[in-house]
C-alpha positions in Angstrom: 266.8 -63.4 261.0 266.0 -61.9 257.5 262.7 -64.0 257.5 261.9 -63.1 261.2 261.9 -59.4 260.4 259.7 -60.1 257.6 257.3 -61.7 259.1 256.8 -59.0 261.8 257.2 -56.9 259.4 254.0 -58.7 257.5 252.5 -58.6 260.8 252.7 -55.4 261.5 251.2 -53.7 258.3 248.3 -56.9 258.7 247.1 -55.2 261.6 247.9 -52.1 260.9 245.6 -52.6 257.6 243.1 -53.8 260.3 243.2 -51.1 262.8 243.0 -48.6 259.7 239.7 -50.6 258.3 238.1 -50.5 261.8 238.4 -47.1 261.4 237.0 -46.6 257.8 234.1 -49.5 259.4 233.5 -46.7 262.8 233.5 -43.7 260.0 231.0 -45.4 257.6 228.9 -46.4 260.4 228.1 -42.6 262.2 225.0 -43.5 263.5 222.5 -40.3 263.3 218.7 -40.6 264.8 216.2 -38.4 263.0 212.7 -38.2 264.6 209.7 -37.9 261.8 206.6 -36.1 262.0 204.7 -39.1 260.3 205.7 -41.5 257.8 204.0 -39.8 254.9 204.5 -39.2 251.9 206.4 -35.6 252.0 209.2 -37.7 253.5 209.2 -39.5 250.2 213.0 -38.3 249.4 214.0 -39.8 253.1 212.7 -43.2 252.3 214.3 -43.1 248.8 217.4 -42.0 250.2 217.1 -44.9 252.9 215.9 -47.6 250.2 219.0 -46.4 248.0 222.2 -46.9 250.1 222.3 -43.1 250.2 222.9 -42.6 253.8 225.9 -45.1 253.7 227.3 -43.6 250.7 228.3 -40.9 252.9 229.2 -42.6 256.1 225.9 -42.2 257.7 223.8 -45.0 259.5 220.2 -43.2 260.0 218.3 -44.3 262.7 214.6 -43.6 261.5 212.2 -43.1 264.7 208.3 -42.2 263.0 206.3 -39.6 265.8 203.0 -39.1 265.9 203.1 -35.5 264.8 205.5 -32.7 264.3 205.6 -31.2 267.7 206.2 -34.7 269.2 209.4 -34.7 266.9 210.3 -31.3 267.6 210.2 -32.4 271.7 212.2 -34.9 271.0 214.4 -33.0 269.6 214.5 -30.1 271.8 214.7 -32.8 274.9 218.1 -34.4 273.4 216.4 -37.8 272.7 217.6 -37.2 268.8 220.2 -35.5 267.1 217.8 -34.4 264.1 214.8 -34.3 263.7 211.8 -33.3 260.8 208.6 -31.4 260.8 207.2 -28.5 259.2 208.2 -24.8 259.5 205.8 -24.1 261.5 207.0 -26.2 264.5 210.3 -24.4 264.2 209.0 -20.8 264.5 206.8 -22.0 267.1 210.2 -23.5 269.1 212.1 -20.0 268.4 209.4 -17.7 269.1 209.8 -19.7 273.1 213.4 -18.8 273.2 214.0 -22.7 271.2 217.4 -22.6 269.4 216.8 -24.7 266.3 217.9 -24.3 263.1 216.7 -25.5 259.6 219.8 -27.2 257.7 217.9 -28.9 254.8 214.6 -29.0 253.1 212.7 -32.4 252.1 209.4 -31.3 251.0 208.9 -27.8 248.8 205.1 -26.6 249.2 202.5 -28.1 251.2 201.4 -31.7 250.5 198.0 -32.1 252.6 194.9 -32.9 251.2 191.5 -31.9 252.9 189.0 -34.6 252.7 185.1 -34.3 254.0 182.7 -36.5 255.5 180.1 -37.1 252.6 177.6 -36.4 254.7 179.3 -32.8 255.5 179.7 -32.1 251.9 175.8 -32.5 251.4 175.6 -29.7 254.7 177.4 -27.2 252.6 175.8 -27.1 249.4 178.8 -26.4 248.1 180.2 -28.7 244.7 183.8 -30.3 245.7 184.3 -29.0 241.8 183.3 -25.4 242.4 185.8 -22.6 242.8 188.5 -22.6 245.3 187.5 -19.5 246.8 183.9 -20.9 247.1 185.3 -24.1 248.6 187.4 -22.0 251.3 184.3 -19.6 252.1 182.3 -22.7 253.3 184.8 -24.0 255.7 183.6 -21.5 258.1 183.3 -22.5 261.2 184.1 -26.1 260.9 186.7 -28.3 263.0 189.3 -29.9 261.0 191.6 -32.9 262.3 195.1 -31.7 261.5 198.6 -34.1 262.8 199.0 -31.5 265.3 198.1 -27.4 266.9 201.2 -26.2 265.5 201.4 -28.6 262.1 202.5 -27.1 258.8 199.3 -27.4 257.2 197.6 -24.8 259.8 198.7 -21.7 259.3 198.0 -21.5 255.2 194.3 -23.0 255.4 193.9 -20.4 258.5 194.9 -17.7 256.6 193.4 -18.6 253.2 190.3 -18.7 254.8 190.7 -15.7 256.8 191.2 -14.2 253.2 187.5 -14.6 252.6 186.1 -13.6 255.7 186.2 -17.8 257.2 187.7 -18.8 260.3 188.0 -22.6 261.4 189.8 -24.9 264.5 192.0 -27.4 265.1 191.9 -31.0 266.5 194.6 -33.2 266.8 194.8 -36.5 265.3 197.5 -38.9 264.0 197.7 -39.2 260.1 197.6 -42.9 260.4 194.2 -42.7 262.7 192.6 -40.1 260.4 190.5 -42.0 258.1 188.8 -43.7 261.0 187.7 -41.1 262.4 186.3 -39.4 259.7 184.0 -42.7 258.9 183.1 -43.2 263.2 181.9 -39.1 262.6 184.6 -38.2 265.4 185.5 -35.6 263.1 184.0 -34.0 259.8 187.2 -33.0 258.0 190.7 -33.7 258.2 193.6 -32.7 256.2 197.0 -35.4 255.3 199.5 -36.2 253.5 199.5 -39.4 251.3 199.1 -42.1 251.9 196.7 -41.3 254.3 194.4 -39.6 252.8 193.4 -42.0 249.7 191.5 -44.8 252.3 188.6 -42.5 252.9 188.3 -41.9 249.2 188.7 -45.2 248.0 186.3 -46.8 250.4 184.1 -43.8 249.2 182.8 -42.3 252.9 185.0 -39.1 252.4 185.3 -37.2 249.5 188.4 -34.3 248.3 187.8 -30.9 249.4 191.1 -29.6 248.6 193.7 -30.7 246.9 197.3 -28.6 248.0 199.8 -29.8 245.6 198.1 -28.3 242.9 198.5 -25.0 242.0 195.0 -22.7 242.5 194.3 -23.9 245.9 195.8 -22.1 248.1 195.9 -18.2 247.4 199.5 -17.6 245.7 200.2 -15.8 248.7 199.6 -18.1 251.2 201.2 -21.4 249.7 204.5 -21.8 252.6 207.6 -23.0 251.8 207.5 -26.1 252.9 205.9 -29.0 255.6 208.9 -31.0 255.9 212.7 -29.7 257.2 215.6 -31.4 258.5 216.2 -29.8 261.9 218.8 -29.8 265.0 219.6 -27.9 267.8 222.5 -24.7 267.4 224.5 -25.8 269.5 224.9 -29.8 267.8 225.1 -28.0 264.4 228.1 -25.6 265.4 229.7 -28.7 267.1 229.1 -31.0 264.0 230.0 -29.6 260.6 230.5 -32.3 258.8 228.1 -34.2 259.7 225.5 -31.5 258.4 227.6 -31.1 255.2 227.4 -35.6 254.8 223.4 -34.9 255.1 222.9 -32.5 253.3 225.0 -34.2 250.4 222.4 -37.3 251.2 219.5 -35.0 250.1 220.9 -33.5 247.3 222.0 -36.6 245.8 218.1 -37.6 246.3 217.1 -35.6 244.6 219.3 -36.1 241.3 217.8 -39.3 241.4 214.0 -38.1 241.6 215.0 -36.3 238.7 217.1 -38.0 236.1 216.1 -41.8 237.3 212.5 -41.2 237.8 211.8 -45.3 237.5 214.1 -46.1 240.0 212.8 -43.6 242.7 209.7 -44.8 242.0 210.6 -48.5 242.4 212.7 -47.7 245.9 209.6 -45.6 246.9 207.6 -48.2 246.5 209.8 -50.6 249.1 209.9 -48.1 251.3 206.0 -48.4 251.3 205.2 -51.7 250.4 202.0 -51.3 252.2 200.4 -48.6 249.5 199.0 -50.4 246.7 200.9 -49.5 243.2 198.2 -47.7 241.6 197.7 -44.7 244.7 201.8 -44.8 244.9 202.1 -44.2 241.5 199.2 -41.7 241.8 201.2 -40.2 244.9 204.8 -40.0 243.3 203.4 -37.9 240.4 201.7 -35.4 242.6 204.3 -35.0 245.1 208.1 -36.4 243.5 208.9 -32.4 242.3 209.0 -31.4 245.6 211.7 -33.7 246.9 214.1 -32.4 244.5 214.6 -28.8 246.2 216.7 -29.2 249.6 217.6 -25.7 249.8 215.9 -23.2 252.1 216.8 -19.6 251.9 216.3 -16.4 254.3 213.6 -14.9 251.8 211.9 -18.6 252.1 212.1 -17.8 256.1 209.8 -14.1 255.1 207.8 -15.6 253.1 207.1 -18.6 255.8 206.8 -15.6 258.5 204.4 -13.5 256.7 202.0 -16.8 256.3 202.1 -17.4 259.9 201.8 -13.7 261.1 198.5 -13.5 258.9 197.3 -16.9 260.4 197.6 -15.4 264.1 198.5 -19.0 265.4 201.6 -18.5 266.9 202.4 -15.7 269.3 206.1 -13.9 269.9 207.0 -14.0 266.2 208.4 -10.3 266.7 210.5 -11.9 269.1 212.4 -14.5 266.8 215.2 -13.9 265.0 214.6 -14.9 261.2 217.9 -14.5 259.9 220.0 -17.2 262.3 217.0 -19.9 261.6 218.5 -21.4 258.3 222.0 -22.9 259.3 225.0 -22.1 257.3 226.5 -23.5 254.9 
């Protein structure tokens, strides 16, 4: 009898053990989907985060869906086809200032990674040097076309109104990052501006040449350099209804970037699985120039002023009186 009760006994806690590690498997496995703008580089943080376990170290299981440009990951999120989503800061004021409930909870890319590449045939038009001053550089986009990822992309509203700054205006058309290089060497378009690695092909294979480089400082008029192209976003309502998982990703992001900073090699080696495709010489090229700004996730109100008085000066997005700048960045 003695043995009989232990053995149920054994039993029980056996399954109980199981039930219990089910449980800690269902926890560890929270499947999120996050909708990208692109698979560029200023989601170099993500894909390190991906590549190191990070997501799993605090019972997430991303589910990484790559758009063709920020508004398309916007829509999706807006539409309820993902719970997150990323794209510049642009794309949220554009959502709010229609009546859009989104919310910022994290930052993945400080500062603006695009680079502006011409045609070389267009940089012989201009008469301009591609080493000359920045301001002289600006003044001769006037009037051109440029290919940007989308009407509403993070990289429109500073170039709009840097350029406005000297007198310059210029217009959008929409083009994939990934199909950007192409069309610059057909002479579909005559500029374009991206974000690594998507940039480099026209450079390398020597039909396009740098016009601007927005990483590095001098550029961009001080005043005009945003906040960021790259935020983690949701909807209001899933944020209020899902505190902790916000809290597990934003502890994802912040533990991505202790690594950037104090294991510099091993970013750059889990970077470089992420992208296996980018030959090692333009990654390593491409981690130097854009690693420091994975390693600042937080997004304050006074980043939200400065982000608003960049896009009021750009004109590109109407209703901005009409959006509430202080509910935009979700709580802690």
């Amino acid at each position: 009898m003695q043995a009989s009760l232990t053995r149920r006994a054994l039993t029980s806690l056996v399954v109980g053990a199981a039930v219990s590690a089910r449980g800690v498997a269902r926890a560890a496995d929270e499947d999120v989907a996050i909708a990208l703008s692109s698979t560029s580089l200023a989601y170099g943080g993500l894909m390190i985060a991906e590549q190191g376990g990070l997501f799993p170290k605090h019972g997430l299981k991303p589910r990484i869906i790559t758009m063709d440009s920020g508004n398309a990951a916007t829509s999706a999120l807006i539409g309820g086809s993902v719970q997150f989503c990323s794209s510049g800061m642009e794309e949220v004021l554009a959502a709010r200032s229609r009546g859009q409930k989104v919310v910022i909870v994290t930052n993945l890319y400080r500062g603006i990674s695009a680079v502006m590449v011409l045609a070389n045939d267009q940089v012989a038009k201009l008469r301009v040097s591609p080493d000359a001053p920045a301001a002289d550089r600006l003044k001769a986009l006037d009037g051109m076309s440029i290919a940007t990822p989308s009407i509403t992309s993070g990289f429109n509203a500073p170039l709009t109104a840097a350029v406005g700054e000297y007198g310059a205006k210029i217009t959008y058309v929409s083009i994939a990052q990934p199909a950007m290089a192409a069309a610059l060497r057909s002479g579909a378009v005559a500029a374009f501006m991206a974000s690594s690695p998507y940039w480099e092909p026209a450079v390398l294979q020597k039909f396009g040449t740098v016009w601007l480089t927005m990483p590095k400082p001098g550029e961009l008029p001080e005043q005009f350099v945003p906040v960021s192209v790259a935020v983690l976003q949701t909807t209001e309502d899933y944020a209020r209804t899902h505190p902790e998982l916000i809290a597990k990703l934003r502890a994802v992001f912040e533990d991505a970037a202790t690594v950037v900073k104090t294991q510099p090699d091993e970013a750059r080696r889990l970077l470089g699985k992420a992208y296996p495709q980018v030959d090692p010489t333009t990654l390593d090229l491409a981690y130097q120039v854009n690693a420091p700004s994975w390693t600042q996730p937080t997004i304050t109100e006074s980043d939200i002023e400065r982000q608003f008085r960049i896009t009021q000066a750009s004109g590109l997005i109407k209703g901005l009186d009409r959006v509430d700048r202080h509910s935009i960045v979700w709580p802690s």
